[in-house]
N, C-alpha and C positions, 0 to 999 in steps of 0.2 A: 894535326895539319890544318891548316889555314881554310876553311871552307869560302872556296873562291865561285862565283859565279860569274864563269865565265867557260869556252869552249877550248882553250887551251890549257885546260888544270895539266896537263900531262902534254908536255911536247916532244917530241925525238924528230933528229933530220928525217926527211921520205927519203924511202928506199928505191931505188931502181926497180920499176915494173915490171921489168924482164924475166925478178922475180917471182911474180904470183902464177902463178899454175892456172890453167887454164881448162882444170877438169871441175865437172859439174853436176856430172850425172845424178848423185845425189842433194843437189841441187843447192848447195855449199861446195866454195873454191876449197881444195884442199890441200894440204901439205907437208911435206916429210919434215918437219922440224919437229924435235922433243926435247929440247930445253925450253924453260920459260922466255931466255931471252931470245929465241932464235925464233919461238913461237910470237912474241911481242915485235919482232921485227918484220916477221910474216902479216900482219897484223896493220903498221907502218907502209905496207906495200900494197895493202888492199886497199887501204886510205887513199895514197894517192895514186888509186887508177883514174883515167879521165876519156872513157870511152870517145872516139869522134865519129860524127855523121852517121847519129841515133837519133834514134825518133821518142820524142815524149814516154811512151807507153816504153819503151826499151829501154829508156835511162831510170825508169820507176823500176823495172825489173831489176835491173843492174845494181840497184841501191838498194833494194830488199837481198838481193844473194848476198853481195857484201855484207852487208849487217848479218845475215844471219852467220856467216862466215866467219867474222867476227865474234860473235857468243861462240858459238863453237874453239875456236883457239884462245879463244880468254879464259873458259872453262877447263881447256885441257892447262894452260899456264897454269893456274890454280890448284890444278892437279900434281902438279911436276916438283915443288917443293921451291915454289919463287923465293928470292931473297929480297931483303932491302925494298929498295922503291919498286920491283918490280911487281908488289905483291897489291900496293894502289894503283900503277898502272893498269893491270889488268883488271880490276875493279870497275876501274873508270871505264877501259876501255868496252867493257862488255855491258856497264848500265847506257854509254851513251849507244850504242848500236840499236838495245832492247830499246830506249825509248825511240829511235828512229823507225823500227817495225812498231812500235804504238801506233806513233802520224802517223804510218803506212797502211793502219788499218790491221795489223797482223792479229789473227785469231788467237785470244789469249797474254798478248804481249803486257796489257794493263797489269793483269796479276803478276805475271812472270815480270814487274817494272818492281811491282810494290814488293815481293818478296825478295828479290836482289838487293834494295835499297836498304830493307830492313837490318836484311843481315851485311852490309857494309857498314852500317850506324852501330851496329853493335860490335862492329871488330875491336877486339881489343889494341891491333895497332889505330895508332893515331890520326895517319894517313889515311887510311881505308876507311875510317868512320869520319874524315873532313870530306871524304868524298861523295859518300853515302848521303850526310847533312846536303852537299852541294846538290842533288838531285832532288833530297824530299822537301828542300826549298823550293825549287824551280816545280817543281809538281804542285805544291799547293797553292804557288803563287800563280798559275796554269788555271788552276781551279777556283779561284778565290769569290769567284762569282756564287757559286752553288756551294761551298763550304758551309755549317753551321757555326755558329759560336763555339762549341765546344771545338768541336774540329780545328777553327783557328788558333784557341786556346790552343790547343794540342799542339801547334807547330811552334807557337813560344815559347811553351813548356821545355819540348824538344833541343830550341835552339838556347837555352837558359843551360838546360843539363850537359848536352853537348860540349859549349865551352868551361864548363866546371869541372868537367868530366877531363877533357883534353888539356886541361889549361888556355889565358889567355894567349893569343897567337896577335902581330903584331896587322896581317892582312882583314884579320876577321873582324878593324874594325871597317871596310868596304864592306865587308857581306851585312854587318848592323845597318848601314849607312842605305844600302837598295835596301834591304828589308823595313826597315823605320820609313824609308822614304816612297816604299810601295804600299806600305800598310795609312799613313798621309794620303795617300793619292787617291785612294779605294776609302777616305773617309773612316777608317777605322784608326779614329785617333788616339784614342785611350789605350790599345791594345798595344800599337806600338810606345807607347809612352811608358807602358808599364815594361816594357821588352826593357826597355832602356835600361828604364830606372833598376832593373835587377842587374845589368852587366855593367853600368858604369861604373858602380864599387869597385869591380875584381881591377876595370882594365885602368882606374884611378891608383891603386897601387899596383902596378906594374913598372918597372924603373927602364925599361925601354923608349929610347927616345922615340922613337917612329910611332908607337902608343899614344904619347904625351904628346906629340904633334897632330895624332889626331883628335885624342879630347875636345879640345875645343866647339870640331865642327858635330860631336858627336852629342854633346850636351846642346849646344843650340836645335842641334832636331828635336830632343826631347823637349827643348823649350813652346820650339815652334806645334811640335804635336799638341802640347797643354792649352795651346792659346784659345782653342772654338770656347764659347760661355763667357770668356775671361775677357779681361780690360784688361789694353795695349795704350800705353803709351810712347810714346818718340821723344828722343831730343837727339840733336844734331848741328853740325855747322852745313846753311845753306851753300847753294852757288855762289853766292855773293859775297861770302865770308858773314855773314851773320847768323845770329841763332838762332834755331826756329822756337816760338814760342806756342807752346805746347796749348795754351789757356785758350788759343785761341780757335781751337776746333771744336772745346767744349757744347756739347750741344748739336753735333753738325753731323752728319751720315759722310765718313770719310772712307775715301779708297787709299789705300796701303800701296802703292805700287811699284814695285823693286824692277826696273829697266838698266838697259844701256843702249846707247847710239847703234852699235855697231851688229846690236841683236836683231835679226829679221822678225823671227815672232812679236818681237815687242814692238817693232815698226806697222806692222797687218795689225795689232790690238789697237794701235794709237788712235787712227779715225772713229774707233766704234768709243775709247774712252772722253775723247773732244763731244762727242753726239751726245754722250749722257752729262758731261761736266755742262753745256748749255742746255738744255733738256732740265736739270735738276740744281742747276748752283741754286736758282731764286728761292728752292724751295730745304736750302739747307744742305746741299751734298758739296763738297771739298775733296780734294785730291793733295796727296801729299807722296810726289814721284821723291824713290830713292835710287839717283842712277851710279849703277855699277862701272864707269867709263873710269879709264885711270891718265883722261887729261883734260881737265878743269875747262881750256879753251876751246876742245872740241866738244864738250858737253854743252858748255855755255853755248858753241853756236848752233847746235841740234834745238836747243830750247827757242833760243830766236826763230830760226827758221821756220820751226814745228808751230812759232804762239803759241807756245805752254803757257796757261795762264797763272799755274796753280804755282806752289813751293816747292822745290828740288833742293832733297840735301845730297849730299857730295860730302868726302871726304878728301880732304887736302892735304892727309899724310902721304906722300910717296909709298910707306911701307903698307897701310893700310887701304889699298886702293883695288879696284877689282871686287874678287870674291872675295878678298881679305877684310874689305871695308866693313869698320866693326860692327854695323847693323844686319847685313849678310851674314858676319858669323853669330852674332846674339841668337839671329834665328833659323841658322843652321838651312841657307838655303841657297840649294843645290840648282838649282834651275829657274829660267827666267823667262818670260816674264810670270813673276808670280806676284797675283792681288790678293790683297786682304781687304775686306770691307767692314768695318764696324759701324755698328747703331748709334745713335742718338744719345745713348749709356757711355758709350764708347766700348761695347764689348766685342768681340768678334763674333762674327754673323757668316761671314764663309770665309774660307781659305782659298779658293776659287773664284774669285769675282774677276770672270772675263767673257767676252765672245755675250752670246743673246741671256747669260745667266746675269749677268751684272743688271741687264734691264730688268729681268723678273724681280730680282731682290733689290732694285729700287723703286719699281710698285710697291711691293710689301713694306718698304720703310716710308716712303713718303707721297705713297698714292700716284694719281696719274699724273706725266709731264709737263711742263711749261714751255711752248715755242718762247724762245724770245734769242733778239739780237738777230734772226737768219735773215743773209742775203741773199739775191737770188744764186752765187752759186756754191750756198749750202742747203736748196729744197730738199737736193734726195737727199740729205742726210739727216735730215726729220726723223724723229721717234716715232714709229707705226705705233700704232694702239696694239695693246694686246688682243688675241682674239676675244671676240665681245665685246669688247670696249672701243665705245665711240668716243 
């Protein structure tokens, strides 16, 4: 099974309310169903109850007996000799309940989280252990703050064995693509690089077109993880239909900076990237905007508008335009606005250069700022000193 992270692994139409029973006393809804699937529909019905004109503290109650209500009838399905899908479904449906009494705070629910998880990763259906993966992902990714080394190891390993074990599935290249791209975001670039680099063989031979349609953007993340230490280079056709020439950043502290027009984060980065392009051009810093826009004339006049001063490449194939534009896929990347900022080497220095970090780490490349060029209504957009520094 496809190990999906997402809240829908398992969907069935809601069942009519009218259904759930409305005893308690043991403090679980209960139910006269005894097959799996009557019990899984029972199940369906407790989902969507939608209590009205309850109060905070009563709708928190109301979510704890469901859930608990929940493991209980998923338990007894399990029990009952399920068939076919029913046998992931209730899996699923009883790990997502237990991790809802976790949040809830429920005494115990952590262990009783990790021992269900365990033994769905080891089912020998296929299903039931993509489901299992789907949870001890999202758990460590939960955690990933306080995880050790080894511990992370441990959930690569996991997820290495897993698809080896299951075979390639044509979905599991999304679950690679948040995992490669969470393990990037939390700085842990090596790790997912190495994740990669173990699955991209199996899902390279795989003759599945939806596979081979994803490659592309799966290999550019492993590109893009590789990059911290490493020298980047560019070539491209500009705005203007010209080429940009590479020779001429040599030497210069450049921002990498992958936009489009129509993206709001990249609109709120723009003023803070203008403050440090005059702030630091005199002292060797360069911008080199790659906009993801898929029409040349609206690009062109967001630059005017904006006085971008710097080079904007563009792609001018129709087919390659957007996320498909090929420096987007070279480096496999998923979201925007994303800077890269390379040294003086030209190596890459962060992967993150935005917002008050871009200022730090161009202190560290090329010392403190240069006013120059400000009129008066660009004062307040002046370089503060760092603290301590006058």
């Amino acid at each position: 099974m496809a190990i999906a992270l997402a809240s829908d692994v398992v969907a069935q139409p809601a069942v009519d309310q009218s259904e759930v029973p409305t005893s308690g006393a043991s403090g679980v809804y209960e139910s006269s169903a005894t097959t799996p699937r009557e019990l899984l529909d029972f199940v369906q019905s407790l989902i969507a109850r939608e209590p009205e004109d309850v109060s905070e503290q009563q709708q928190l109650a109301e979510t704890r007996k469901i859930a608990r209500s929940i493991v209980v009838a998923a338990d007894k399905a399990l029990g009952a000799n399920p068939q076919g899908q029913e046998v992931a479904e209730s899996h699923y449906f009883k790990l997502q309940a237990i991790d809802i009494l976790r949040q809830l705070g429920e005494p115990g629910a952590d262990a009783k989280l990790a021992k269900a998880i365990e033994g769905a990763r080891s089912h020998d259906d296929p299903d039931v252990a993509g489901v299992g993966m789907k949870f001890f992902i999202e758990s460590a990714m939960e955690r990933w703050a306080v995880l050790t080394a080894k511990q992370k190891q441990e959930l690569v390993d996991a997820i290495v064995s897993h698809v080896e074990r299951t075979g390639v599935d044509p979905s599991q290249a999304q679950t690679l693509l948040v995992v490669a791209d969470f393990m990037g975001n939390a700085e842990d670039f090596e790790l997912g690089q190495k994740m990669l680099d173990k699955l991209l063989p199996l899902f390279r031979k795989h003759a599945s077109p939806q596979i081979q349609g994803a490659l592309p953007m799966l290999e550019g993340v492993a590109r893009r993880l590789g990059l911290p230490g490493h020298k980047l280079e560019l070539s491209g056709t500009l705005l203007d239909g010209e080429k940009l020439d590479w020779s001429e950043y040599e030497g210069k502290v450049v921002l990498v900076d992958f936009w489009a027009s129509w993206c709001g984060p990249c609109q709120q980065e723009l003023p803070n990237v203008l403050r440090m392009y005059r702030a630091y051009h005199e002292k060797g810093f360069e911008v080199v905007g790659i906009c993801l826009d898929d029409d040349a004339t609206q690009a062109e006049s967001f630059v005017q508008k904006r006085q971008l001063p710097w080079a904007t490449l563009f792609s001018h194939n129709p087919e390659k335009q957007g996320w498909e534009n090929p420096l987007a896929v070279e480096f496999g990347v998923t979201g925007i606005p994303f800077a890269i900022l390379l040294d003086a080497e030209g190596k890459v220095v962060s992967m993150d250069a935005r917002g008050p970090k871009l200022e730090k780490l161009l202190r560290r490349q090329l010392g403190n700022p240069i006013e120059v060029g400000l009129d008066e209504s660009q004062r307040d957009e002046r370089v503060v000193p760092a603290s301590g520094e006058q």
